[in-house]
C-alpha positions as CSV (number, residue, x, y, z in Angstrom):
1,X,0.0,0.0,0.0
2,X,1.6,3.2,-0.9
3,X,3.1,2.5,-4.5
4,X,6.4,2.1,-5.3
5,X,8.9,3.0,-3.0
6,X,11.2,5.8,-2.3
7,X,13.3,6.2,-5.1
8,X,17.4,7.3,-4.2
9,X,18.0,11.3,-5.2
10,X,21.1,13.6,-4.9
11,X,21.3,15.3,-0.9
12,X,23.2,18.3,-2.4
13,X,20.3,19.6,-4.5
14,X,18.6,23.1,-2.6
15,X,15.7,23.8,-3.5
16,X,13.1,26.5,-2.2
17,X,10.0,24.7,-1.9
18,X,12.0,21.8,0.7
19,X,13.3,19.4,-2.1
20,X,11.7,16.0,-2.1
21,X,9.1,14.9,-0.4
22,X,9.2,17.8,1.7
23,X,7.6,17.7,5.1
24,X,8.3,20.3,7.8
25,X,8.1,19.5,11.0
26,X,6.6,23.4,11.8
27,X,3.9,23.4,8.9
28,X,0.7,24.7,10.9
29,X,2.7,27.2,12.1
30,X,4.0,28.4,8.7
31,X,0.7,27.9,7.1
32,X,-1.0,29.7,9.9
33,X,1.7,33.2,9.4
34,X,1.1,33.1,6.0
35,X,-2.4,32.8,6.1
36,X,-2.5,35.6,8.6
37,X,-0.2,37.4,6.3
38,X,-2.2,37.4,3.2
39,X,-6.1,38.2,5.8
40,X,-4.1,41.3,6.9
41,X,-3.1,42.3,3.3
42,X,-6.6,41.8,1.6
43,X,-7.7,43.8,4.2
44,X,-5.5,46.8,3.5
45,X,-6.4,45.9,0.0
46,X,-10.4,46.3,1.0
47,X,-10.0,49.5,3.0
48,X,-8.0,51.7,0.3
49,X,-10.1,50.0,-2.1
50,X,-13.2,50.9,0.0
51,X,-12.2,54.9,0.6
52,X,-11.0,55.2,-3.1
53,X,-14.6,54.0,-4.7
54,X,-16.3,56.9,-6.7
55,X,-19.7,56.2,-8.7
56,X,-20.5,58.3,-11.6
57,X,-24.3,56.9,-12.0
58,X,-26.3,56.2,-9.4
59,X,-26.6,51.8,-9.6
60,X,-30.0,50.8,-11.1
61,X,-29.9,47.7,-8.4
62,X,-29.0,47.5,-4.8
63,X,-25.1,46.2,-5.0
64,X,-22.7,45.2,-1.7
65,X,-20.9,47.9,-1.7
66,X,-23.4,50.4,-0.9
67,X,-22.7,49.0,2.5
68,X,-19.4,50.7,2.9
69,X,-19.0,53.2,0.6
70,X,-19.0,56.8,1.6
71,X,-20.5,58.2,-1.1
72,X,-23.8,56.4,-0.5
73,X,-23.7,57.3,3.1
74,X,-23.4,61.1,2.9
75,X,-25.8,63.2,0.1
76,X,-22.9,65.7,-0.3
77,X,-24.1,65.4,-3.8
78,X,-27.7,66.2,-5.3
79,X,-27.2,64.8,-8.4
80,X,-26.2,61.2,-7.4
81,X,-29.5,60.1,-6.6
82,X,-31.6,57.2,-7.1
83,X,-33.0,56.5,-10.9
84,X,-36.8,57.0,-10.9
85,X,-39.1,54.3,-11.1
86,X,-39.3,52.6,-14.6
């Protein structure tokens, strides 16, 4: 069970991703920091994203990001306003 086995390879070979058959020992923890790495970045990512959005028409449907973005929450503006009823 398990297919053929381990076949012999060079032990001077580096390579970045571990080599063969790779298995550190601390692979939670390194999964977990990258993991956490990449949440705190998409978040960054969300917030500029979030405080940079600018509509020039008024959506025709509701959309998610009417949620969060400033422009829907303040009427600063009297032209960005809702279409009229079709």
């Amino acid at each position: 069970m398990g297919g053929a086995p381990r076949k012999p390879y060079p032990k001077f070979v580096w390579s970045p991703a571990g080599g063969w058959w790779a298995q550190p020992k601390t692979w939670k923890r390194n999964t977990l920091i990258i993991g956490g790495g990449i949440t705190l970045f998409m978040a960054f990512v969300f917030k500029k994203s979030a405080e940079l959005e600018q509509r020039t028409l008024y959506p025709r449907v509701w959309i998610p990001s009417m949620m969060w973005a400033k422009q829907f929450k303040d009427d600063s503006d009297p032209n960005f306003q809702p279409p009229k009823s079709l």
